[in-house]
Kinemage of the C-alpha trace (Angstrom):
@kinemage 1
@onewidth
@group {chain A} dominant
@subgroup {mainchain}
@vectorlist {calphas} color= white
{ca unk a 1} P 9.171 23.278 -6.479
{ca unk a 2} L 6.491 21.276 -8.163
{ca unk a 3} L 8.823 20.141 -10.965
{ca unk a 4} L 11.576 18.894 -7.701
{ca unk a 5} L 8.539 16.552 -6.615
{ca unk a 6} L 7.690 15.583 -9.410
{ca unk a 7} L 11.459 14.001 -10.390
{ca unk a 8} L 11.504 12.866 -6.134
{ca unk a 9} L 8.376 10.911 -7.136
{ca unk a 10} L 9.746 9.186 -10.227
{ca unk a 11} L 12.743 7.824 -7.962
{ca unk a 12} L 11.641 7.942 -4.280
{ca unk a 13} L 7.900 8.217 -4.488
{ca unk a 14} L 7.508 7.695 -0.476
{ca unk a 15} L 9.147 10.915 0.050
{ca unk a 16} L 6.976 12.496 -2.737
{ca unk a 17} L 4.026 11.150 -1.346
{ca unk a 18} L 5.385 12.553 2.724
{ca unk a 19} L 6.322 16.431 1.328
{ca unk a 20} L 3.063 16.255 -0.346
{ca unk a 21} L 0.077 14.692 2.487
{ca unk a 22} L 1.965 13.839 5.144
{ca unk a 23} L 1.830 10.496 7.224
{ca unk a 24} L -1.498 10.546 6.137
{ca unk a 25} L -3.307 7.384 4.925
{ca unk a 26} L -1.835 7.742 1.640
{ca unk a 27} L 1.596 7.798 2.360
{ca unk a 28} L 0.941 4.665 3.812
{ca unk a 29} L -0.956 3.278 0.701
{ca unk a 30} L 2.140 4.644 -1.090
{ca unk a 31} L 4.991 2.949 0.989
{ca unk a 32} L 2.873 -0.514 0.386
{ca unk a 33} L 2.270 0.027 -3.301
{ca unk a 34} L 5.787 0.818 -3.509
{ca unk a 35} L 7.319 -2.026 -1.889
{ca unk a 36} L 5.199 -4.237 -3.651
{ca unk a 37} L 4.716 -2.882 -6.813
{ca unk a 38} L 7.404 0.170 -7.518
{ca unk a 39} L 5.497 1.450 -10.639
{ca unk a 40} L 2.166 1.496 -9.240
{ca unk a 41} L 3.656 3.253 -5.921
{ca unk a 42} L 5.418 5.889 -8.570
{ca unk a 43} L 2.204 6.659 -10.519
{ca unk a 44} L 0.360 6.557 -7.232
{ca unk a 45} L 2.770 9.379 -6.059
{ca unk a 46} L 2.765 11.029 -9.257
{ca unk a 47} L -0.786 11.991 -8.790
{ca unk a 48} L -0.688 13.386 -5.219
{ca unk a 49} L 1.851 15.349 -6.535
{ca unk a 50} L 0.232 17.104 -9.570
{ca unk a 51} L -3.340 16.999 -7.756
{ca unk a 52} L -1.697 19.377 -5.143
């Protein structure tokens, strides 16, 4: 399951961010760094990920 997040985050990293915290505040933090900046969102998402 963690290796399925992990390859959502590299592509979608909203939805990696959601099925890991939620609508918490950083799936928020996530949509904006994504939109703005799509690497920093993916890293971002990448970390919530393996932190869980």
């Amino acid at each position: 399951m963690d290796l399925l997040r992990i390859v959502i985050a590299l592509f979608l990293p909203p939805l990696a961010a959601f099925l890991t915290v939620g609508l918490g505040l950083h799936f928020w933090l996530n949509i904006l760094l994504t939109l703005f900046f799509f690497v920093p969102g993916m890293i971002h998402a990448l970390w919530l990920v393996v932190k869980k």
